[in-house]
C-alpha positions as CSV (number, residue, x, y, z in Angstrom):
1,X,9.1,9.7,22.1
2,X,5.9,11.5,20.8
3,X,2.8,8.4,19.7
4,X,0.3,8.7,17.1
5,X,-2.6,6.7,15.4
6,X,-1.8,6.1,11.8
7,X,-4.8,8.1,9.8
8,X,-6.3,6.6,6.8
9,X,-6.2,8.6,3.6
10,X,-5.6,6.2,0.7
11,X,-7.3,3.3,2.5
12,X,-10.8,2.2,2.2
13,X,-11.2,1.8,5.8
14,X,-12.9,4.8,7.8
15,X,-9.9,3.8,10.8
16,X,-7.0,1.3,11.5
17,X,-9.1,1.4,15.4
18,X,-5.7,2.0,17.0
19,X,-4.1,-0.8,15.8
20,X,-1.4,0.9,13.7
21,X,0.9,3.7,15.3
22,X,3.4,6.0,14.3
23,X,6.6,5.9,17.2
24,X,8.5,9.7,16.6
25,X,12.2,9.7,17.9
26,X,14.0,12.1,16.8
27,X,15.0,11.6,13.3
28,X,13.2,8.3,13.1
29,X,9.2,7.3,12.8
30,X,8.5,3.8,13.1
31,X,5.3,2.0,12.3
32,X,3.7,-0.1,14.9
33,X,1.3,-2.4,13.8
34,X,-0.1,-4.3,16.5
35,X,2.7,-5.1,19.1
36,X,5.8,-5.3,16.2
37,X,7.8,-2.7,14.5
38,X,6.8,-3.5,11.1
39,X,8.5,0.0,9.3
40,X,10.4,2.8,9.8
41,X,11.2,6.2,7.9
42,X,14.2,8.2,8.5
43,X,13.4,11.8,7.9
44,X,17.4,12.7,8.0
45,X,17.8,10.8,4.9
46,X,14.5,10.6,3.4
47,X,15.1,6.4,3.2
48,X,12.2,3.8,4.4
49,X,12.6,0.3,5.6
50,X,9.7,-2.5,5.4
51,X,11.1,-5.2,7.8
52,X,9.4,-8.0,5.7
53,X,5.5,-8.9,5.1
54,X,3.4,-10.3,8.3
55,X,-0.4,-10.6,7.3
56,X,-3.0,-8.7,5.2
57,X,-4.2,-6.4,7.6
58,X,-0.2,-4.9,8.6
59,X,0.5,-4.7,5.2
60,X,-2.3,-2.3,4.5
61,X,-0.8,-0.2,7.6
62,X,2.7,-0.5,5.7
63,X,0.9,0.7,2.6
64,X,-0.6,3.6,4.3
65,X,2.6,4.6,5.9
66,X,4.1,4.6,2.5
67,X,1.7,6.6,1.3
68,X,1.9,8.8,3.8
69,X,5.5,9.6,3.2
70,X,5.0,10.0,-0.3
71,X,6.2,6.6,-1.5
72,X,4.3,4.5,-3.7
73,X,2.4,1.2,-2.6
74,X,3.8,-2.2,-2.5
75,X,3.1,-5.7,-3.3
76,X,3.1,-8.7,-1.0
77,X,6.3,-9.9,-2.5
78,X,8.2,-6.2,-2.6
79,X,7.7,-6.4,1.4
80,X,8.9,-9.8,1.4
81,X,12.1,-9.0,-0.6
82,X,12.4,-4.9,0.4
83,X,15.6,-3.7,-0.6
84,X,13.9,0.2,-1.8
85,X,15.9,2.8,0.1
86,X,14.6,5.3,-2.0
């Protein structure tokens, strides 16, 4: 399993400070943010998963990650109720 530090690009903030982390295995990057799996994109089928919202501060990670795989940003309530497998 390769380990990366999300980078910033859409966010306002300079850094996430190693707080958010991208977990490669094979097929399958997960976002880390904190200690919990919070996301995950599977490059095989080009789907994401948001396993629910947790705080301000993850979902700004989730929103990165998004962005980072060319999907667009979500709301508080589209993490609470994810269904997108887009």
């Amino acid at each position: 399993m390769e380990i990366e530090e999300l980078q910033t690009r859409t966010d306002s903030r300079k850094s996430f400070y190693g707080k958010a982390k991208l977990l490669h295995n094979g097929n399958i990057t997960e976002l880390q943010s904190y200690e919990t799996i919070v996301a995950e994109y599977n490059h095989k089928t080009n789907k994401i998963k948001v396993f629910g919202w947790f705080s301000n501060i993850t979902a700004r990670h989730i929103n990165e990650f998004l962005s980072f795989y060319g999907f667009d940003k979500v709301t508080k309530k589209e993490m609470k109720n994810w269904e997108n497998e887009a």
